[in-house]
C-alpha positions in Angstrom: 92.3 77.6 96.9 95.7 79.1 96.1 96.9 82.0 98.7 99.9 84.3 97.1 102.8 86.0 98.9 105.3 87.9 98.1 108.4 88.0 100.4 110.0 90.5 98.7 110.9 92.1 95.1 113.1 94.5 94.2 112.7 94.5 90.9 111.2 92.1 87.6 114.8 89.9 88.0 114.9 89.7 91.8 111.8 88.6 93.4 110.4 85.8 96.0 106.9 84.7 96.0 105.3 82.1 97.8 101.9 79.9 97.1 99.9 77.9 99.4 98.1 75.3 97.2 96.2 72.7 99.8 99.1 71.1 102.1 102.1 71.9 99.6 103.9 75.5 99.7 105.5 75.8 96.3 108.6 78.7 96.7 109.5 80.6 93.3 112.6 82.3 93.7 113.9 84.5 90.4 117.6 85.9 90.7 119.6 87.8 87.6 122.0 85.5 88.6 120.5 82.2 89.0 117.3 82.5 86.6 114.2 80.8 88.7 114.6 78.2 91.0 111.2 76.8 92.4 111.2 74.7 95.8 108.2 72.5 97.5 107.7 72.2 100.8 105.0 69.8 102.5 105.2 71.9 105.8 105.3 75.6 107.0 108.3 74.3 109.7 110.3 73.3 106.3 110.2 76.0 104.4 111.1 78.2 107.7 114.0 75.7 108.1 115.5 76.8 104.6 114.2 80.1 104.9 116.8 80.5 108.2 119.6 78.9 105.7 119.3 80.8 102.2 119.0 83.9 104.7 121.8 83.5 106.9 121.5 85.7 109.5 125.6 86.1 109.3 125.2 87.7 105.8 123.0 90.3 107.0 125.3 91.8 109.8 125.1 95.7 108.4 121.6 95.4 107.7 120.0 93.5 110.2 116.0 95.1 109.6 115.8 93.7 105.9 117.0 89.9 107.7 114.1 90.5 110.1 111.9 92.0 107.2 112.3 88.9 105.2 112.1 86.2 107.9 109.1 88.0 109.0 107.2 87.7 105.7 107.6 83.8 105.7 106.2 84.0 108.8 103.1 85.5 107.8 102.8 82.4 105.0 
């Protein structure tokens, strides 16, 4: 069974979704920028770990409820 979550979209070009498929949480990530980048993670732990890097909490100093927004969602994963 495959569970779907979306962290957050802003539009087609800038989204984050996340699927649970068995043990293995498989992280889609599509930028403007970067095109789509796609990370595996064998543990909920790991993917918080890089969650708390690619969302440094430093970068989101003037807006501080979107940090917590995001982290949030991964937490619900």
């Amino acid at each position: 069974m495959i569970k779907k979550h979306e962290i957050y979209k802003t539009d087609k070009w800038n989204m984050m979704t996340v699927e649970v498929q068995g043990r293995y949480i498989i992280l889609r990530e599509i930028s403007d920028q970067w095109g789509e980048d796609t990370h595996t993670f064998m543990s909920r732990p790991a993917m918080m770990e890089w969650a708390h890097t690619r969302f440094n909490k430093e970068a989101y100093k003037d807006n501080e409820e979107e940090y917590h927004k995001i982290i949030e969602a991964f937490k619900q994963v």
